[in-house]
C-alpha positions in Angstrom: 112.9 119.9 49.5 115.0 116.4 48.9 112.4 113.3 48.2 113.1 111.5 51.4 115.5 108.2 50.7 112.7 106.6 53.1 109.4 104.6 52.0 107.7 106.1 55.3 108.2 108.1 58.5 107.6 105.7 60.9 106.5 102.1 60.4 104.4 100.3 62.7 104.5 96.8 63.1 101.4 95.3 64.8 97.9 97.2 65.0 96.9 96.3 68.7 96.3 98.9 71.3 100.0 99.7 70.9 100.4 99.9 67.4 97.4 101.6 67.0 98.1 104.3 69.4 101.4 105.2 67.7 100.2 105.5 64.5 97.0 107.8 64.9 99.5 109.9 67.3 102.5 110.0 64.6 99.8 110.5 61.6 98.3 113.3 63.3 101.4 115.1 63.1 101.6 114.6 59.6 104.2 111.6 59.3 103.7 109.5 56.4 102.7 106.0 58.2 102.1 102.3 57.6 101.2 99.5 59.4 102.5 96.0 59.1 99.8 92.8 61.0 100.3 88.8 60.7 97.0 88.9 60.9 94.3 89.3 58.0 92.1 92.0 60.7 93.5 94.5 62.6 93.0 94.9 66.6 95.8 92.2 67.4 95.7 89.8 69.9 93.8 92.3 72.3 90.7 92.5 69.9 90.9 88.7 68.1 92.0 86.3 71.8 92.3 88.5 74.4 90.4 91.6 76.1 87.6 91.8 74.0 86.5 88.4 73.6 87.2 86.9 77.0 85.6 90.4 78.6 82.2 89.5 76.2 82.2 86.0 77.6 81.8 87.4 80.9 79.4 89.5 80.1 77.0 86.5 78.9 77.8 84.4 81.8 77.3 87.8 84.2 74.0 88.0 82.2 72.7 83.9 82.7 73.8 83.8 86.4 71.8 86.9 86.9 68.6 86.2 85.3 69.2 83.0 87.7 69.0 84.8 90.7 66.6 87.4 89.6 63.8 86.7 92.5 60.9 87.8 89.9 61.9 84.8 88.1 62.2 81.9 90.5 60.1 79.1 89.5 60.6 79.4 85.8 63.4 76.7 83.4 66.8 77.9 83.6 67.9 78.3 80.6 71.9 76.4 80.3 73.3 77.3 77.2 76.6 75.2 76.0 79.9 77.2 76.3 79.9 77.9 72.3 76.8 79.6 72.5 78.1 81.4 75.4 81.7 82.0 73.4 79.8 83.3 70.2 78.2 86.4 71.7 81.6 88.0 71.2 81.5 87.2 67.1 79.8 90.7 66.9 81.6 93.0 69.3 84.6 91.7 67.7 83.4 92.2 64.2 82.1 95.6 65.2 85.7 96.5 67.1 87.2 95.6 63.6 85.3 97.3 61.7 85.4 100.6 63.9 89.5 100.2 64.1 90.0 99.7 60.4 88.3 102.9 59.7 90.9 104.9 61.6 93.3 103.6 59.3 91.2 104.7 56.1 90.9 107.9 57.1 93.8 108.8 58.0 95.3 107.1 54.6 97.0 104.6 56.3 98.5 101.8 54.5 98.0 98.0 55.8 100.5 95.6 54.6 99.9 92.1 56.0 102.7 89.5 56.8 105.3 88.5 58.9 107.7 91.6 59.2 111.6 91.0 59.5 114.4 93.4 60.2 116.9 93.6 57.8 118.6 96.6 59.2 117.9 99.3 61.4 116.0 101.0 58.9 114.1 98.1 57.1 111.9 95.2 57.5 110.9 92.4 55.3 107.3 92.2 55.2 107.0 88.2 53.4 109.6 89.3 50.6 108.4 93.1 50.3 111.4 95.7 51.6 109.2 98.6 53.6 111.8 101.4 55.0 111.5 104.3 57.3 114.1 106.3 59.6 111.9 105.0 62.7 110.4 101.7 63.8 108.2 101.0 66.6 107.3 97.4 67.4 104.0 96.3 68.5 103.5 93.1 68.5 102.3 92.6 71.7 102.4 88.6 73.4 100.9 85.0 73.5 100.9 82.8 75.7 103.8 81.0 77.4 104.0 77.4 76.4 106.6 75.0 78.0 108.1 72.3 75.9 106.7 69.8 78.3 103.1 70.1 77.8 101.0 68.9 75.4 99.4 71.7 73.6 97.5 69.5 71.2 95.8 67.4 73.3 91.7 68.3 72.9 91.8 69.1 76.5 94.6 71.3 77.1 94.6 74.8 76.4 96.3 78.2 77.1 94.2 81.4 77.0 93.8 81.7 73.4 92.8 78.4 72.8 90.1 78.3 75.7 87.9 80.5 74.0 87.6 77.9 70.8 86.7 75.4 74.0 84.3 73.0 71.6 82.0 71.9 74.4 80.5 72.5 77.8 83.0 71.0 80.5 81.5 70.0 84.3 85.2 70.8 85.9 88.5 72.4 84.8 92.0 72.7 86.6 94.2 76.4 86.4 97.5 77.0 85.8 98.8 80.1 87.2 96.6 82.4 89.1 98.0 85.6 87.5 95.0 87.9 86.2 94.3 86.0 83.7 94.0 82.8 85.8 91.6 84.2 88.3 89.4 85.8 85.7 88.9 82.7 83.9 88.7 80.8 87.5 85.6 83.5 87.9 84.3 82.5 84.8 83.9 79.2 85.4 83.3 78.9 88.4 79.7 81.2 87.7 79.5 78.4 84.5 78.7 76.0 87.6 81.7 74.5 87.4 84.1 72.7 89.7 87.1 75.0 89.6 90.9 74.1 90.7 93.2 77.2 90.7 97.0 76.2 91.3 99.1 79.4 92.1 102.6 79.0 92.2 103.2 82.1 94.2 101.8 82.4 97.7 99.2 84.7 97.5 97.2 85.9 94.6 98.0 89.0 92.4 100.3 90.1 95.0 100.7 93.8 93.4 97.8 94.4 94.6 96.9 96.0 98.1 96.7 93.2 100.5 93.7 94.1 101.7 92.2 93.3 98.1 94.1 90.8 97.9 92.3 89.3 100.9 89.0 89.5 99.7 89.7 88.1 96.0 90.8 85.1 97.8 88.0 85.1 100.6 85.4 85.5 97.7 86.6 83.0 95.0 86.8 80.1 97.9 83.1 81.5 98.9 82.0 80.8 95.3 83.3 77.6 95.2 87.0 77.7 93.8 89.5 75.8 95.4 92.7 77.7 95.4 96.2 75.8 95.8 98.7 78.0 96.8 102.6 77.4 96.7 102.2 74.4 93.9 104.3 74.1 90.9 103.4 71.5 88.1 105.5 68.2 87.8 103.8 66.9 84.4 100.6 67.2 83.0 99.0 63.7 81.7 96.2 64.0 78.9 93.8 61.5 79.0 90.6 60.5 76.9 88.4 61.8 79.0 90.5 64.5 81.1 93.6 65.7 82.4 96.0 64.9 85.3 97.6 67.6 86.8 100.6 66.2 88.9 102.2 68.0 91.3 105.7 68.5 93.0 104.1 68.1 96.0 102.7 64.5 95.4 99.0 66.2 94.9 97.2 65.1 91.5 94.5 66.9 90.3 92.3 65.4 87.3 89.4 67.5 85.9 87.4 67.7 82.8 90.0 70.0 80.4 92.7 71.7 81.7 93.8 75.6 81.0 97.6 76.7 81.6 97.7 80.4 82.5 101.4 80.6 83.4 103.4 83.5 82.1 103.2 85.2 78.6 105.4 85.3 75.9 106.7 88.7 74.1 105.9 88.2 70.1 109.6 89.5 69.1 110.6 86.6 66.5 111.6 89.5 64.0 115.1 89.0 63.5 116.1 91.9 66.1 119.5 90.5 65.8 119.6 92.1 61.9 119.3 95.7 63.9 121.6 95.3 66.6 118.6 94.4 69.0 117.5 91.7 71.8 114.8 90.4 74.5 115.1 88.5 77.1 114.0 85.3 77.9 111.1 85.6 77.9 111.2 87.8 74.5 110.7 90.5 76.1 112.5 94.0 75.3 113.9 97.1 77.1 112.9 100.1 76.6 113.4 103.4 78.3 111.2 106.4 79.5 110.1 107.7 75.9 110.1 103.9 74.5 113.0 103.7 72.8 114.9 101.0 72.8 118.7 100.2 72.8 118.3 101.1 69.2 117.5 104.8 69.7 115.3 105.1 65.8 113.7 101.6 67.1 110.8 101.7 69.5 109.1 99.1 71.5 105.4 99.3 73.5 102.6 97.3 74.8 103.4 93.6 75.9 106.4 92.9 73.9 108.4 95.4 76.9 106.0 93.5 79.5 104.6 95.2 82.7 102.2 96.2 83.0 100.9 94.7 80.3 97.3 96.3 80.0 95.4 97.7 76.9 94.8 101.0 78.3 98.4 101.4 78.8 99.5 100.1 75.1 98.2 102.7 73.7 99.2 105.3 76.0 102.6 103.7 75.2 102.1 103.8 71.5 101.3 107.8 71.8 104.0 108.3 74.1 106.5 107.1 71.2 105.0 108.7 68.9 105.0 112.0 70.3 108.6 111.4 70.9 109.6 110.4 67.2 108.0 113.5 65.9 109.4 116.0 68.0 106.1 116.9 70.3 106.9 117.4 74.1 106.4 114.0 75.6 103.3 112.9 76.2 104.9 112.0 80.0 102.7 108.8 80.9 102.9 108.8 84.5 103.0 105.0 85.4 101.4 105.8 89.0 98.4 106.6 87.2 98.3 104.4 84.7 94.9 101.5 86.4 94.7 97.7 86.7 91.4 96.5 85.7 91.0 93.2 86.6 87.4 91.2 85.8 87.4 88.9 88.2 83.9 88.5 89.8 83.5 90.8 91.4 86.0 93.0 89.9 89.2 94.9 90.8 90.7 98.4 90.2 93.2 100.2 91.6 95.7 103.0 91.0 98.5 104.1 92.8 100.1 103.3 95.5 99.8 100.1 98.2 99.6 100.0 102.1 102.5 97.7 101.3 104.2 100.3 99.4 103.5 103.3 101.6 104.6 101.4 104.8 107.7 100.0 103.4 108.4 104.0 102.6 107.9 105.3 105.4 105.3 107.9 104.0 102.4 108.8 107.4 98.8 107.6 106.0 95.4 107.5 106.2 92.7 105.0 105.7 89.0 105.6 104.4 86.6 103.0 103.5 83.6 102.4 102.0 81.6 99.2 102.0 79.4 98.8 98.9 76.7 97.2 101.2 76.0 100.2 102.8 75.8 102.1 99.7 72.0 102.7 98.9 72.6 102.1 95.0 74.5 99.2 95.4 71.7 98.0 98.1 69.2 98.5 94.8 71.0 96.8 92.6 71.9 93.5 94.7 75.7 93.5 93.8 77.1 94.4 97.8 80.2 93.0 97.7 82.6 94.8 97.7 84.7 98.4 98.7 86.2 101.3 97.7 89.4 102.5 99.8 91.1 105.6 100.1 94.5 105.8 101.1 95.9 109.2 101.9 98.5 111.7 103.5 98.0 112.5 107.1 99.3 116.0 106.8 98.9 117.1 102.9 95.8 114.9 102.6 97.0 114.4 99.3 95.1 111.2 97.5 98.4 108.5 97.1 96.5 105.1 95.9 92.9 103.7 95.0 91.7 100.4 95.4 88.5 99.2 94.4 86.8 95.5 94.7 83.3 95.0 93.4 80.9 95.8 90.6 82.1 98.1 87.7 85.2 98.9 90.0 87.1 99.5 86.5 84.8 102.7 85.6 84.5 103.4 89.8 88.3 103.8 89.5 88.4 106.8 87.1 86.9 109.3 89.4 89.6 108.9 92.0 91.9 108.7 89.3 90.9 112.4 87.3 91.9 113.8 91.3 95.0 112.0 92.0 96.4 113.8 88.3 95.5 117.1 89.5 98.5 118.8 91.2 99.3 120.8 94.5 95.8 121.3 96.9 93.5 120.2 93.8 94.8 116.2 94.8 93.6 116.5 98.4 90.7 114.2 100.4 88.7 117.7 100.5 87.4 116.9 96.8 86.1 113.9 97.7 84.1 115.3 101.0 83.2 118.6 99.5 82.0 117.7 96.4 77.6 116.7 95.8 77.2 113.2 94.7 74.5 112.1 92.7 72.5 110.0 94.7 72.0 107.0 94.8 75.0 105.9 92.7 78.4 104.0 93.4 80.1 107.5 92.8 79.4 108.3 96.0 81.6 105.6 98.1 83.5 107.9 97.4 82.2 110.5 100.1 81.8 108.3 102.2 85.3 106.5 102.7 86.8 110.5 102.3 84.5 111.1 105.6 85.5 107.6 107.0 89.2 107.9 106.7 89.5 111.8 107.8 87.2 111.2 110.5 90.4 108.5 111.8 92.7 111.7 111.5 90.8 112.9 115.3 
């Protein structure tokens, strides 16, 4: 057999969820493989800014405000520690995320090259003055945050949603930007610090992908906790002061809190000299990609934020298999995007899968609803955390399963039982699962039951 003309099979540039994914996939099939990072750990910006470390801050904080209202301990100090000290609990999930990832690259004899990786054809990249080639590419290099020339990103109290998490001390009041997911997480966040909590959406209604129902309640439950939300506002400038920011408005409004955090929009990390292989984003450097990933460069793949919505870890690296299954020649992995979850940590949280009243209305498809209100369910009545609902929404005449929605605590794991049926095909996705089928009790799994029995019992 010919040496190949090709330093590797497939390069990878960016070892995120995306990255990641397509190089244990394309490895596995026995693809010589390296990975190209900017950054001196692997996990991108997922692991280092994102997922992980914001998700391990609201974990502390979930922890604090709970030991608050634990009624065994009334009476005693609360126990305030400063943001930092909050912030730092992540230092060791991260480390240990690291750590963990990294070995899947040395095992599987992986090289790491770090640096910033440029095309120089189709078939190369520069990796800071080293040449790396393969006869496929696939770009992972996920997104930051959107920052308009306009604002003043060094100011000590301005930040975007990498920055926040470096947030030096313990503000009394912050202002939002955007009310995307990332906006009302942090709005969540907080807002349970005990803080006075402005969230400026630009859009009408918040997360409006989501089932309006859901939609409802995020909003209903944020303004219970405190947060006052501003719909239908869009920023005219932003004035840093000494001791705060001014948010002004296009609506004469002006806003001045303790720091300020802009959560408006992301930005696809795609400065790699695409032009060099006959590729481009858009705008917002974003790129297009098809069904299998490719992109308009057939060799040259693109997955995880870089080709935007919807954006999500899980789905990276479903992404980054899904290419990699098509470079080597293994039937597609075939990704369905309807059940592909949003997991939103909001508090409570949010979780959903499939398809919206919204959706199913505007398509004319005959439906069913069935809910279930946590605070009827016995284990959620144990544990305190009520709020919330699980809701079914399914075919009047197939009683096939077409979407999930779920708002309130651990709706993210809820989620996946509901999600295991709605993959099954013919008579297996049908509402009779959920109302056949023994529950543990008491547990959360079995809102399930009860919004199957809720929703067929509308059918008579």
């Amino acid at each position: 057999m010919a040496a190949s003309p090709y330093d590797f099979d497939v390069l990878v540039i960016g070892t995120g969820p995306g990255g990641e994914g397509a190089a244990m996939q394309a490895v596995k099939q026995g693809k010589r493989i390296a990975a190209v990072d900017r950054l001196e750990r692997v996990g991108g910006n997922c692991t280092h800014h994102g997922t992980i470390p914001s998700k391990a801050l609201r974990h502390a904080i979930f922890k604090l405000t709970e030991s608050w209202s634990d009624p065994l301990l009334r009476g005693t100090d609360k126990h305030s520690p400063t943001f930092p000290q909050l912030r730092s609990t992540a230092t060791n999930v991260i480390s240990r995320q690291v750590e963990m990832r990294r070995t899947f690259y040395d095992r599987n004899d992986v090289p790491l090259f770090r640096g910033n990786a440029r095309f120089v054809d189709a078939n190369t990249i520069d990796v800071d003055g080293r040449k790396l080639t393969a006869p496929n590419i696939v770009i992972a290099t996920g997104s930051r945050p959107f920052r308009p020339t306009d604002v003043d990103f060094t100011h000590p109290r301005i930040f975007d949603s990498d920055t926040i998490l470096d947030l030096s001390f313990t503000p009394r009041s912050i202002t939002i930007y955007g009310a995307g997911v990332i906006g009302s997480e942090y709005a969540s966040i907080f807002r349970n610090l005990g803080n006075k909590v402005n969230l400026v959406n630009t859009r009408e209604k918040l997360l409006e992908f989501l089932d309006n129902e859901i939609i409802d309640a995020l909003s209903y439950h944020l303004r219970d906790q405190g947060v006052l939300i501003r719909h239908g506002e869009t920023y005219e400038r932003i004035e840093g002061q000494d001791e705060g920011v001014v948010l002004h408005l296009n609506s004469g409004k002006k806003l001045k809190t303790d720091i300020l955090l802009w959560a408006n929009g992301r930005q696809g990390n795609s400065e790699l000299g695409l032009e060099e292989a006959g590729l481009e984003s858009n705008r917002r450097g974003q790129i297009t990609v098809n069904e299998s990933f490719q992109t308009a460069v057939p060799n040259i793949y693109a997955v995880g934020d870089v080709v935007g919505f919807p954006s999500l870890a899980s789905a990276s690296y479903m992404q980054g298999r899904t290419a990699a299954s098509h470079i080597t020649g293994e039937n597609d992995l075939g990704m369905q995007a309807a059940l592909v979850p949003t997991g939103i940590y909001t508090s409570p949280e949010i979780s959903s899968i499939g398809l919206t009243e919204r959706e199913l209305t505007a398509g004319n498809v005959p439906y069913e609803v069935g809910h279930a209100h946590f605070k009827s369910i016995a284990r959620a009545q144990i544990t305190g955390q009520t709020v919330g609902m699980l809701k079914i929404l399914f075919h009047r005449e197939t009683l096939a399963i077409l979407g999930l929605h779920c708002f309130g605590a651990n709706a993210s794991e809820i989620i996946h039982i509901g999600q295991a049926i709605m993959a099954q095909k013919g008579e297996a996705n049908s509402l009779h699962y959920f109302i056949n089928t023994t529950f543990n009790y008491p547990t959360m799994a079995e809102a399930y039951r009860v919004a199957a029995l809720n929703g067929y019992n509308r059918l008579f």
